[in-house]
N, C-alpha and C positions, 0 to 999 in steps of 0.2 A: 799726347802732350799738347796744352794749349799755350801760346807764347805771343810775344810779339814780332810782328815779323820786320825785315830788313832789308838793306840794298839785295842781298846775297839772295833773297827770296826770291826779286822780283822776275827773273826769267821762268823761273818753274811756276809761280803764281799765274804768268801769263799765259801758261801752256795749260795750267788748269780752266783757265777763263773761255781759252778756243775750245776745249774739251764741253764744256756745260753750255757755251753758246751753240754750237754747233746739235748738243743735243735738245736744248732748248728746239732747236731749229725743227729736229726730225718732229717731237711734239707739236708741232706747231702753235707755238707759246711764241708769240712776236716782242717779244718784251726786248732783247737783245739780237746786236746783230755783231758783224766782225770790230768794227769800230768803237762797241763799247760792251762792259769793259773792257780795257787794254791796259796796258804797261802803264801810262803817263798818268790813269785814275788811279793805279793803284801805290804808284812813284810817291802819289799828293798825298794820300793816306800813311804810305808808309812817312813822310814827311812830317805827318801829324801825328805820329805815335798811335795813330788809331788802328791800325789793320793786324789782325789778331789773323793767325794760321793755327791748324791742328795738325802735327804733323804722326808719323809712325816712327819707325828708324831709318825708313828708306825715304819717304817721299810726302809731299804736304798731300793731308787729306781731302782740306775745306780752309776756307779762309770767310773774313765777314770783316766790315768797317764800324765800329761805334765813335759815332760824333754826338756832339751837345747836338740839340736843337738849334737848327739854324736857316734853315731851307727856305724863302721866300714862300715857291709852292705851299707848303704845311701853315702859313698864316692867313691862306684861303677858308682855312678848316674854322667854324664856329664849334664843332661837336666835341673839339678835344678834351678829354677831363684833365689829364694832365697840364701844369703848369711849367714845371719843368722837367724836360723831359730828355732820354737819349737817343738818339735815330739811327739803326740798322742798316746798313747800305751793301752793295754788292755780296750777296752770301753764295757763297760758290761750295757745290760740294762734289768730289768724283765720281763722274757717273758710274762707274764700276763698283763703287761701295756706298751707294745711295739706300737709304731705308736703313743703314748701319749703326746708326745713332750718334753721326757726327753731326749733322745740323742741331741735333738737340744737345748737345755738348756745347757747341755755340749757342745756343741759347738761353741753357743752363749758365754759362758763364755771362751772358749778359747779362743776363738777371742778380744774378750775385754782385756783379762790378755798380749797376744801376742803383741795389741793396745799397752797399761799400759808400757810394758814391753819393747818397742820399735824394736818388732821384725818384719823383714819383712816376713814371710812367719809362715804356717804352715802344716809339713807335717804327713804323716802316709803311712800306706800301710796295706794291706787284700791280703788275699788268693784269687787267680786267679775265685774260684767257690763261694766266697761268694759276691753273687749277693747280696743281701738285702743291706749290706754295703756300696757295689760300686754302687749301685743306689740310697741312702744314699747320699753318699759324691759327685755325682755328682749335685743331688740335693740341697747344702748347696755350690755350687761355688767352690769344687774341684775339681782342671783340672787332668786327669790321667795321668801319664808320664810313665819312663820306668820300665820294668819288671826287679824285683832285683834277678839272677838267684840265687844267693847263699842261699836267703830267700826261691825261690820260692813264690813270692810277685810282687803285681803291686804296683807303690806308687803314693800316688798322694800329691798334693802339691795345697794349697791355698793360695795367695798374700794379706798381711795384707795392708789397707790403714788409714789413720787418719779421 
């Protein structure tokens, strides 16, 4: 079940975040570390009606943020084709059900919402070394574009159609 999530999430959200950072960590994927995400990024999100969880009966699976376009960084970018566009932010999935097709449920649903929503594009961006990600999103039809030197990020960008 995909929903939006709430105060009442936020502790187990966080527990999901030490869970993926920490595996992040054993990959040695530097993208994250203890201090982000945490509780107060996702406090904001949840604050913004943005932060979407997939949960089972028992426990959230994966969570992910979709905001408008708004980033500072992303108006670095000349290569974006999109105009208006929605940006992907912390996607967290349990490492013990990784490869189960909850990222692509989250994906699946951003696409639909981006559809809904009448936007042409949807972007994100990962750290240069996290492979699993960028083989991820090249997988699900996003094209890679350019390196954000300020993030120290690639981003990439997928074109919504009807």
């Amino acid at each position: 079940m995909i929903t939006l999530a709430n105060s009442l999430d936020l502790e187990e959200i966080d527990q999901l975040a030490v869970l993926v950072i920490k595996d992040m960590q054993t990959s040695n994927i530097p993208q994250w570390n203890l201090s982000y995400p945490r509780k107060e990024h996702f406090k904001d999100d949840i604050s913004m009606e943005a932060l979407i969880i997939v949960r089972d009966e028992s426990k959230i699976l994966g969570c992910m943020t979709i905001l408008e376009e708004n980033d500072p960084p992303y108006k670095t970018i000349d290569s974006w084709i999109g105009k208006n566009s929605i940006v992907l932010h912390r996607i967290l999935v349990h490492p013990s059900i990784r490869n189960k097709g909850v990222a692509k449920q989250m994906i699946d649903y951003s696409i639909n919402y981006g559809i809904e929503h009448k936007y042409d594009s949807i972007k994100i961006d990962t750290h240069l070394e996290n492979f699993k990600m960028r083989a991820f999103l090249q997988k699900n039809g996003f094209v890679e574009g350019d390196y954000i030197k300020v993030m120290d990020r690639i981003a990439y960008e997928k074109m919504l159609e009807e």
